[in-house]
KOLTORLO-680492 format. One record per residue: residue number from 1; x negated, y negated, z negated of N, C-alpha, C, O in turn; residue in one letter. Coordinates in steps of 0.2 Angstrom, whole numbers, plus 5000, padded with zeros to 4 digits. Layout:
 num  n_X  n_Y  n_Z ca_X ca_Y ca_Z  c_X  c_Y  c_Z  o_X  o_Y  o_Z residu
 NUM    X    Y    Z    X    Y    Z    X    Y    Z    X    Y    Z      A
...
// end
This chain:
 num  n_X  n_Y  n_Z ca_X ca_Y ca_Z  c_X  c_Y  c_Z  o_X  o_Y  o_Z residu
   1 5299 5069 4904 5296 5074 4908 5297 5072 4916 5303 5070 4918      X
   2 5290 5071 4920 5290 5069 4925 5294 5076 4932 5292 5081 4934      X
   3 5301 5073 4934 5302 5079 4941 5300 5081 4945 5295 5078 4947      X
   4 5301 5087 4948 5298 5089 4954 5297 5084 4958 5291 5083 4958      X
   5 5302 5079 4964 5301 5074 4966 5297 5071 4965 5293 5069 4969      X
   6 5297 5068 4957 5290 5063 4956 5285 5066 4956 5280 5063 4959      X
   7 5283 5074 4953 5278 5076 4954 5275 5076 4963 5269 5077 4964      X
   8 5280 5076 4970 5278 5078 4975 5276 5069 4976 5271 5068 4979      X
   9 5280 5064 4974 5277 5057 4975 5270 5057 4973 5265 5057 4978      X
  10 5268 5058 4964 5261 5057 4964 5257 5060 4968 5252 5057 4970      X
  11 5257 5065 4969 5254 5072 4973 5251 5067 4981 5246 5066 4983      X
  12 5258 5064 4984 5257 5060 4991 5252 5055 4989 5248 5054 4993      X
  13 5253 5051 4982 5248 5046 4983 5242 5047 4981 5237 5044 4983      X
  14 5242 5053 4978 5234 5055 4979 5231 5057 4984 5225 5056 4985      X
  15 5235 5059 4989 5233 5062 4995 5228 5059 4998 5223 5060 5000      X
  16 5235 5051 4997 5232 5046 5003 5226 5042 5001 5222 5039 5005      X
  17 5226 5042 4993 5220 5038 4991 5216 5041 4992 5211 5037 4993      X
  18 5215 5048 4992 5209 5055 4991 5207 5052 5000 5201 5049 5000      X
  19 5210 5053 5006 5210 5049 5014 5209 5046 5015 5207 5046 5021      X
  20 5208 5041 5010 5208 5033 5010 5213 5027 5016 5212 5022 5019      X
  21 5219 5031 5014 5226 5027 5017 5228 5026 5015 5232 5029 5012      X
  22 5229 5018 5016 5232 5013 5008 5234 5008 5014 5233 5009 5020      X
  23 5239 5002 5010 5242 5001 5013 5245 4999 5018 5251 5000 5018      X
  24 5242 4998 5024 5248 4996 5031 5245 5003 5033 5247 5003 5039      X
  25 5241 5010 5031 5241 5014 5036 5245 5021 5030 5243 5027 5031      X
  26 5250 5019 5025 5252 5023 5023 5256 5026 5025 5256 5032 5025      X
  27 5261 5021 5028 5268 5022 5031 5266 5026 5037 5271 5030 5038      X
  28 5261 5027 5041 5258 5029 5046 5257 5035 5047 5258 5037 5053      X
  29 5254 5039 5041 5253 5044 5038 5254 5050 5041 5250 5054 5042      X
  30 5262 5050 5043 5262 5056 5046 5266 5055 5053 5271 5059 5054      X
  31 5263 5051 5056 5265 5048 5062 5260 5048 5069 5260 5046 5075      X
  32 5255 5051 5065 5249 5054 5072 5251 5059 5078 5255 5062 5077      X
  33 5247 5059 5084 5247 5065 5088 5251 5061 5095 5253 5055 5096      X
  34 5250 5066 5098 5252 5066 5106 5259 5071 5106 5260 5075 5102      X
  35 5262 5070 5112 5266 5075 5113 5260 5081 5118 5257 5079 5123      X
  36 5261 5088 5116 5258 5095 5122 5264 5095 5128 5270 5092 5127      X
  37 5262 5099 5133 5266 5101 5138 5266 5110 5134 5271 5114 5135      X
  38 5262 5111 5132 5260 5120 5132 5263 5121 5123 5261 5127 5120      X
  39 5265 5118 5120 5269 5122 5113 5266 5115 5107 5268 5115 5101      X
  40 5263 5113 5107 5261 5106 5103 5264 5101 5101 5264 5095 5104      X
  41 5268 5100 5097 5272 5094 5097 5269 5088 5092 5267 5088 5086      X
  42 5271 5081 5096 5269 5075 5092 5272 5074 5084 5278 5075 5083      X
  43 5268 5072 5079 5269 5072 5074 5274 5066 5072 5275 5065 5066      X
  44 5277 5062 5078 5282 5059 5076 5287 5063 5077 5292 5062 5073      X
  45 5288 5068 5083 5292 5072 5081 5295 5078 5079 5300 5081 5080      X
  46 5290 5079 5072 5294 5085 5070 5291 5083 5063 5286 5079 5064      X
  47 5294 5085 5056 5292 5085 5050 5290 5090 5048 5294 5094 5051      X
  48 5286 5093 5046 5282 5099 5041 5286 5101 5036 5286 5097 5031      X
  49 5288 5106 5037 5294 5110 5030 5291 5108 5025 5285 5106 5025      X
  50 5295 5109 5019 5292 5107 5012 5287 5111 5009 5283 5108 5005      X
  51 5288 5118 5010 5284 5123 5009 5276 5121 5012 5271 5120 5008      X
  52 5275 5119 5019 5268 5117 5022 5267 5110 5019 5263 5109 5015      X
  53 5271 5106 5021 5267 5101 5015 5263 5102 5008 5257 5102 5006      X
  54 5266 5103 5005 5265 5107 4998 5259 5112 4998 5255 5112 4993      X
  55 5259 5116 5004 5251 5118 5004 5246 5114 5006 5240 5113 5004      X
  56 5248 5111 5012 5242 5105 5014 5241 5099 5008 5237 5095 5009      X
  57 5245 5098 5002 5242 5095 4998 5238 5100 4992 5235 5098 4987      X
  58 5239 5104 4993 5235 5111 4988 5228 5110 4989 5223 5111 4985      X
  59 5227 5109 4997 5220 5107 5000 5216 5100 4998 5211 5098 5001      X
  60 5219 5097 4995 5215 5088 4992 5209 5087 4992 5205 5084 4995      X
  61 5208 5092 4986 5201 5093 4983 5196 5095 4988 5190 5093 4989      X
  62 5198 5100 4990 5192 5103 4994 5192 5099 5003 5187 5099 5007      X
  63 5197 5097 5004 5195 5091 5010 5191 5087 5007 5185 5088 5010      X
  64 5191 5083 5002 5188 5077 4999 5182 5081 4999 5181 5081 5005      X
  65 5179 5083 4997 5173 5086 4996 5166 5087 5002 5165 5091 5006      X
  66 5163 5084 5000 5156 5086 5006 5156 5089 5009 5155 5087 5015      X
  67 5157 5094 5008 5152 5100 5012 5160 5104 5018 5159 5108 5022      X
  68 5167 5099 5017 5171 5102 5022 5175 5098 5026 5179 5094 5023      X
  69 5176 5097 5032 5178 5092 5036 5185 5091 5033 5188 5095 5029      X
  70 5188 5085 5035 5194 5085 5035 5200 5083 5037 5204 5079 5036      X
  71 5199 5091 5040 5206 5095 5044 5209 5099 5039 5207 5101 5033      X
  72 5215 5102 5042 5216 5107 5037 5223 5110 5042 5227 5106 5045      X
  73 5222 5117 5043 5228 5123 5048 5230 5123 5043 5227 5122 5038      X
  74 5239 5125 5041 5245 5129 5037 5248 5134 5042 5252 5131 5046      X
  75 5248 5140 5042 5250 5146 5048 5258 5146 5043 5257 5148 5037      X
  76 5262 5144 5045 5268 5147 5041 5272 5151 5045 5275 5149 5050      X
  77 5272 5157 5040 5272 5164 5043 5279 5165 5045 5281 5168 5049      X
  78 5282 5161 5041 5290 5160 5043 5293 5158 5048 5297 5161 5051      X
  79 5291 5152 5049 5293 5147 5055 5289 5150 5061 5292 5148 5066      X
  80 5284 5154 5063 5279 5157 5067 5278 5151 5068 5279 5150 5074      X
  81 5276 5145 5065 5271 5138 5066 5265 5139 5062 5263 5142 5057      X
  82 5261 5134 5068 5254 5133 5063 5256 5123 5063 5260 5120 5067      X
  83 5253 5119 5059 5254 5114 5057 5244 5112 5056 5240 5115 5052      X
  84 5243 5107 5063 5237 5106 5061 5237 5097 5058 5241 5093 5060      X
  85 5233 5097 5053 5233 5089 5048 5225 5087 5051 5221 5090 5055      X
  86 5225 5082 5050 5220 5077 5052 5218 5069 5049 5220 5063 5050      X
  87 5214 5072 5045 5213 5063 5041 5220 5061 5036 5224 5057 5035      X
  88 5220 5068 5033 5228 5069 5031 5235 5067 5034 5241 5064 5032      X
  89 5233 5068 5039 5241 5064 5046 5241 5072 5047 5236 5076 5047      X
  90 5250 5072 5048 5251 5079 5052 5252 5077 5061 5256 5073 5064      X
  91 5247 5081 5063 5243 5078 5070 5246 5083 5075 5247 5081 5081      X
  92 5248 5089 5075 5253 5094 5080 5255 5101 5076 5252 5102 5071      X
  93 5259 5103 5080 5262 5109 5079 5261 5115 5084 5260 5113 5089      X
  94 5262 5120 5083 5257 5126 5087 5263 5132 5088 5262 5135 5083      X
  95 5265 5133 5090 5270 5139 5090 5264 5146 5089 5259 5147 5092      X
  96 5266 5151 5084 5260 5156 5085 5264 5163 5086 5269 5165 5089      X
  97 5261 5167 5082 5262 5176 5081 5259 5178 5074 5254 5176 5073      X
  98 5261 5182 5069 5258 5183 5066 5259 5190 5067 5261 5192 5073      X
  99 5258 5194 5062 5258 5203 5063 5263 5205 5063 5268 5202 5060      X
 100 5265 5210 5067 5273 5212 5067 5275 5216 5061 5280 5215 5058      X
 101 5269 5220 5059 5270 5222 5049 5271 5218 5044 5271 5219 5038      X
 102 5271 5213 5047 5272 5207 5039 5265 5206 5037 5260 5208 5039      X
 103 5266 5203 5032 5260 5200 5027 5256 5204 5023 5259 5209 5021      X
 104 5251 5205 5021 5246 5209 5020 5238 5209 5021 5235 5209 5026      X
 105 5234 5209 5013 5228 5208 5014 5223 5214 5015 5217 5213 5015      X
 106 5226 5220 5015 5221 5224 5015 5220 5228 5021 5224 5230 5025      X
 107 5210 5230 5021 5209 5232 5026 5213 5237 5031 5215 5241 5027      X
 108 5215 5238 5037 5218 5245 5038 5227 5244 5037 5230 5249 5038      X
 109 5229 5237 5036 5236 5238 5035 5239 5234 5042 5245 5234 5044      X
 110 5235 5231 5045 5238 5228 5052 5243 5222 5050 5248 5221 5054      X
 111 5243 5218 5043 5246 5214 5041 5243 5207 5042 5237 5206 5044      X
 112 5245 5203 5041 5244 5193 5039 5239 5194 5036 5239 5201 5035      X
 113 5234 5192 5032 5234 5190 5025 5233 5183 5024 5229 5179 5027      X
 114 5237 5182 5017 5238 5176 5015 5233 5173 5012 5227 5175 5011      X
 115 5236 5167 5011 5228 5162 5005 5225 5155 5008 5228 5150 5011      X
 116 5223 5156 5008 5213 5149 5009 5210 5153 5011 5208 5158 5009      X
 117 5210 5152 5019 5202 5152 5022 5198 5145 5024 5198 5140 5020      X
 118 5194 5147 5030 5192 5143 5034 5189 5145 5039 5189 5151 5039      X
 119 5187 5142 5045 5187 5142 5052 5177 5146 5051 5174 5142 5055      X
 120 5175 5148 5050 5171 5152 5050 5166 5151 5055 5161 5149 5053      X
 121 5167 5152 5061 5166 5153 5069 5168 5151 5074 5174 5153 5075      X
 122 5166 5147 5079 5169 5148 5083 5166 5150 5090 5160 5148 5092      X
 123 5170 5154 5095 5167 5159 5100 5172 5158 5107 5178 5157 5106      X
 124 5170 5158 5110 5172 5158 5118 5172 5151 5121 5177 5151 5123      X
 125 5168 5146 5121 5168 5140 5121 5165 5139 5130 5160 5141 5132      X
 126 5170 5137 5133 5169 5138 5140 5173 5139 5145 5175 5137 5150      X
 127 5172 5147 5141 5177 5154 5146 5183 5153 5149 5188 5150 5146      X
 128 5184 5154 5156 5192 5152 5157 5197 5157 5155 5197 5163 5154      X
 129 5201 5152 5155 5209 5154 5152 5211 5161 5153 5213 5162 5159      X
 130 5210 5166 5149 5212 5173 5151 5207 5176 5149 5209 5181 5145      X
 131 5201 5175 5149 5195 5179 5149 5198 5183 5142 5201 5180 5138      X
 132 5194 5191 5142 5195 5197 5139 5190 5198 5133 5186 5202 5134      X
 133 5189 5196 5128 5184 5198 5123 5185 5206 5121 5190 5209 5122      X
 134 5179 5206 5119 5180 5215 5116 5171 5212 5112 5165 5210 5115      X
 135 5173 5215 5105 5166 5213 5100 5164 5204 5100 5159 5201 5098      X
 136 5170 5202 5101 5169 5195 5102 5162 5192 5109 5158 5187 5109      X
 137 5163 5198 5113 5161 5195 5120 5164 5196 5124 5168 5200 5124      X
 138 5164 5191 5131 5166 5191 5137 5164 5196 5140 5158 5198 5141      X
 139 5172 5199 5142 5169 5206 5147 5170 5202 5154 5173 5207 5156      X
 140 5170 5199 5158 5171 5194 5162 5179 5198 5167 5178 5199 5173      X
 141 5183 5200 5164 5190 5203 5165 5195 5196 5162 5194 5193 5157      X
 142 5200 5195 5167 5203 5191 5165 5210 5194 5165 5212 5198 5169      X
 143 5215 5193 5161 5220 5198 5157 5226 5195 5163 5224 5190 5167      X
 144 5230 5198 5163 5237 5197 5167 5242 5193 5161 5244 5196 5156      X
 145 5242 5186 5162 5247 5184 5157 5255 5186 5156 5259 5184 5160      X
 146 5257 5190 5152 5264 5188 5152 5269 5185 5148 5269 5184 5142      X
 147 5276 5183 5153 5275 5176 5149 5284 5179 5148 5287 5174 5147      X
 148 5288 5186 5148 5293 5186 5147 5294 5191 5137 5290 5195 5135      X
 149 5298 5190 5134 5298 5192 5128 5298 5201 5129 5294 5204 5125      X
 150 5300 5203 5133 5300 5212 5133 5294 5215 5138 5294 5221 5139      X
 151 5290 5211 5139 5286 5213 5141 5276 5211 5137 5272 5206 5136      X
 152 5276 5220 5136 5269 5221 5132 5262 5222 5138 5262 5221 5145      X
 153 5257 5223 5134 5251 5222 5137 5250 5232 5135 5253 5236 5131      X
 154 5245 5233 5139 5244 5239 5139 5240 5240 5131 5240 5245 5128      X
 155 5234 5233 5130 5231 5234 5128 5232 5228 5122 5236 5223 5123      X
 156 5229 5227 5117 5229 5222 5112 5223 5217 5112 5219 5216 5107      X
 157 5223 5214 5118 5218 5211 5120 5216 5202 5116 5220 5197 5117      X
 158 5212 5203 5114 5209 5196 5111 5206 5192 5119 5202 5194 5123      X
 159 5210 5185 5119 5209 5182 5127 5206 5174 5124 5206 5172 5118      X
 160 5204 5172 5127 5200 5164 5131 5196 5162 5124 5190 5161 5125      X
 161 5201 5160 5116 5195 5158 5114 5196 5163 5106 5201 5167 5105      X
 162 5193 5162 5103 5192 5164 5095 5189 5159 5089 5184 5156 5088      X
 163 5195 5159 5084 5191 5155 5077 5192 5160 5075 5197 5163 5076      X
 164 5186 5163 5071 5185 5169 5067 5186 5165 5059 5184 5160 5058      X
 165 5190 5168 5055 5194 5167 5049 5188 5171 5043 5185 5176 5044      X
 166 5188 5167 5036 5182 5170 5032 5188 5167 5026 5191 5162 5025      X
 167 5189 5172 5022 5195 5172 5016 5191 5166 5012 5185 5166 5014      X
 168 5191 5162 5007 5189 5159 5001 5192 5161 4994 5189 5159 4989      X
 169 5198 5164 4993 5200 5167 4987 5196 5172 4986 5197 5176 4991      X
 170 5192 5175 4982 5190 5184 4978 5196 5184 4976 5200 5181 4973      X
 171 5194 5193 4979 5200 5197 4977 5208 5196 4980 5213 5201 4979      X
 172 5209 5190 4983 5215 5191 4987 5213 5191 4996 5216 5195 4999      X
 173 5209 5188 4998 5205 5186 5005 5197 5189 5007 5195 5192 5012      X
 174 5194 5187 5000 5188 5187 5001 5185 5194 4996 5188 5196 4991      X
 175 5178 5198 5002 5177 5203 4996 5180 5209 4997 5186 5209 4999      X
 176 5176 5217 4995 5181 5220 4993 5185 5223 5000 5183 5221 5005      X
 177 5189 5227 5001 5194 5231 5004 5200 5224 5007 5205 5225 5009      X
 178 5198 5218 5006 5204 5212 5008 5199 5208 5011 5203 5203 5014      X
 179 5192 5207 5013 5188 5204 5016 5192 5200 5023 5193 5203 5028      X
 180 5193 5193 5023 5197 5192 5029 5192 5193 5036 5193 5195 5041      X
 181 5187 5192 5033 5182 5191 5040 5179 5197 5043 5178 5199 5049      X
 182 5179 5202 5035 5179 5208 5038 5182 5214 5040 5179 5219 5042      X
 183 5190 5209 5041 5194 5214 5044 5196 5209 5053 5201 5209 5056      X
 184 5191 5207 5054 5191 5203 5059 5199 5198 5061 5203 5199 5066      X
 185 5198 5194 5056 5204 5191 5056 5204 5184 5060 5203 5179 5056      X
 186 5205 5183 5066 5205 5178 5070 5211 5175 5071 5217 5177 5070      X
 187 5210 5167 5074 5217 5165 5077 5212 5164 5085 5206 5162 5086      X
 188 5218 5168 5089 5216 5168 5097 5221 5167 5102 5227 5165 5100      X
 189 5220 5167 5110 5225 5167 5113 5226 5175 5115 5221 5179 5115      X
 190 5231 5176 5117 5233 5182 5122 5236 5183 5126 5238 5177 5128      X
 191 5237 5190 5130 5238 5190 5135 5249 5190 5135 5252 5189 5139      X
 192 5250 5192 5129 5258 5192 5129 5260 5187 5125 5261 5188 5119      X
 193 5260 5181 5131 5262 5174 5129 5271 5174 5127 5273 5170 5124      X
 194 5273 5178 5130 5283 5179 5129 5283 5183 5122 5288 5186 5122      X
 195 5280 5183 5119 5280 5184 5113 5278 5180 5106 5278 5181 5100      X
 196 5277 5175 5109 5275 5168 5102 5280 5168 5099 5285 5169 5103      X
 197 5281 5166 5095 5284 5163 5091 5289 5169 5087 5294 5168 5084      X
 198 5286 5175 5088 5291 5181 5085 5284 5184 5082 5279 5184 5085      X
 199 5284 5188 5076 5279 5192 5073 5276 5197 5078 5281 5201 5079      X
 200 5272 5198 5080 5270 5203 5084 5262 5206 5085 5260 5211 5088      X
 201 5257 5202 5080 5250 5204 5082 5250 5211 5076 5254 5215 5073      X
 202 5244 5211 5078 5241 5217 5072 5239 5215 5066 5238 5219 5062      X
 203 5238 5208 5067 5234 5206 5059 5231 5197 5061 5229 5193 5057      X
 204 5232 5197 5067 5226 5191 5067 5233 5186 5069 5238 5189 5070      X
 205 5233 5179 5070 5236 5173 5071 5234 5175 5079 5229 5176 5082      X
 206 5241 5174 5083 5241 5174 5091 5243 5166 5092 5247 5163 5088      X
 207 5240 5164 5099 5241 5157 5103 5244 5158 5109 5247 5163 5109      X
 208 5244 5154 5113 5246 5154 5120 5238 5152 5122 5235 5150 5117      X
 209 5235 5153 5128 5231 5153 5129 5230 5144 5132 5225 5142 5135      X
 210 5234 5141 5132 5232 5133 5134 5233 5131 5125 5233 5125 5125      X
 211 5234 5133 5121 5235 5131 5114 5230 5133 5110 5227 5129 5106      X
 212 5228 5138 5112 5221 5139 5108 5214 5137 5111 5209 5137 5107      X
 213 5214 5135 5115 5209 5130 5121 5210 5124 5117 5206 5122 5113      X
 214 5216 5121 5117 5216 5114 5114 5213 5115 5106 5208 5112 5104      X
 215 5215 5118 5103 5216 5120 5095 5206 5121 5093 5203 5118 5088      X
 216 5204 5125 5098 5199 5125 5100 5192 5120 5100 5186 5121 5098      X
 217 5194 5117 5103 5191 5111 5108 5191 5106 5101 5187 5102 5099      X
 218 5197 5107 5098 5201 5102 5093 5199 5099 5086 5200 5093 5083      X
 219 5197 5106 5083 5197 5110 5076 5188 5111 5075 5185 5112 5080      X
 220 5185 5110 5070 5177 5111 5069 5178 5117 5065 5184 5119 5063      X
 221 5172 5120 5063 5170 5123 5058 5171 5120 5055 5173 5114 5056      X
 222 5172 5122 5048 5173 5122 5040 5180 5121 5040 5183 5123 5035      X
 223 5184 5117 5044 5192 5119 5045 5197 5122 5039 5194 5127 5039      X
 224 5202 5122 5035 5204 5124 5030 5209 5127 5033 5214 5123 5035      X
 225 5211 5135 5033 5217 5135 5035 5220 5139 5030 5217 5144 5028      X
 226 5227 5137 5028 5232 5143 5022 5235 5145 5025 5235 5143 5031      X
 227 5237 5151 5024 5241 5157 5027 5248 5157 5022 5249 5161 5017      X
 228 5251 5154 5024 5257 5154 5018 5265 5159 5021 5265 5161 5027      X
 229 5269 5160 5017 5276 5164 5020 5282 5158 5015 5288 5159 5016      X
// end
């Protein structure tokens, strides 16, 4: 009986074969990226918990495939990290927010919800840094950043840019009373930057507003993002 270990071995060489990263750019693998000044970090410096690797190789099949780029987000609700892959390289790390009520796919609960998405949309491409959507437009109001932890925003303001999130599981994400897209489930920046990395949205994945600009700029449609705990 093959071990868990062996099973995460074959699992890796499939990755790389499925990538097409074979020999001298194996070792390489998870060695991509730059260092951020704003919450990004070089993927030579930090590893991916075993939890987020384990779902970015969940995503093999559906990278490999035509019809979807391949990138792939892991928001790990835990770590309040997002982990973005790239050509199967872990390529940066994101400091986020998820919902301060925890995890949760149903309309109306101001929760996470978990699973398989993807990048659905992307909105605000330009807007400077701040700028206020409401209905997914610019109301041309640029928000008051704050950047200390005890202080809120008056208002739950969606700021600078928007990936609109569209579930791919039925009945856990997609469809139904759990619809992700239809409970407008975004990853965005905000205006209460001293609050990343602590659970605090309503439901939608929070940025820092120069992280979601890169993230942005960064990231195509069709994009794969899991929502794991």
């Amino acid at each position: 009986m093959i071990s868990e270990a062996g099973r995460r071995a074959v699992r890796g060489v499939m990755l790389l074969a499925v990538l097409g990263l074979t020999g001298w750019q194996a070792p390489l693998a998870l060695a991509a990226g730059s260092d951020g000044e704003n919450g990004a970090k070089a993927a030579s410096a930090l590893a991916a918990p075993e939890r987020v690797q384990l779902a970015f190789d969940s995503m093999v099949e559906r990278l490999a495939s035509a019809d979807d780029t391949e990138q792939g987000l892991v928001v790990d609700v835990t770590s309040q990290r997002m982990y973005l892959f790239e050509q199967g390289r872990l390529a940066a790390s994101y400091p986020v927010s998820t919902a301060e009520r925890g995890t949760g796919n149903r309309e109306g609960s101001l929760r996470t919800p978990l699973g398989l998405h993807r990048v659905d949309e992307k909105i605000g491409a330009g807007a400077p840094s701040g700028m206020i959507f409401r209905g997914r437009r610019p109301t041309g109001e640029r928000a008051e950043i704050l950047t200390q932890p005890d202080q809120r925003a008056s208002r739950d303001d969606v700021t600078t840019r928007i990936l609109w999130l569209a579930g791919l599981e039925p009945g856990v994400n997609q469809g139904g009373d759990v619809d992700s897209k239809r409970r407008y489930i975004y990853i965005h920046g905000t205006p209460e930057e001293g609050r990343i990395g602590t659970p605090a949205s309503h439901g939608c994945v929070r940025m820092t507003n120069d992280d979601v600009i890169e993230l942005f700029d960064r990231v195509e449609v069709g994009a794969l993002v899991d929502i794991i705990e």
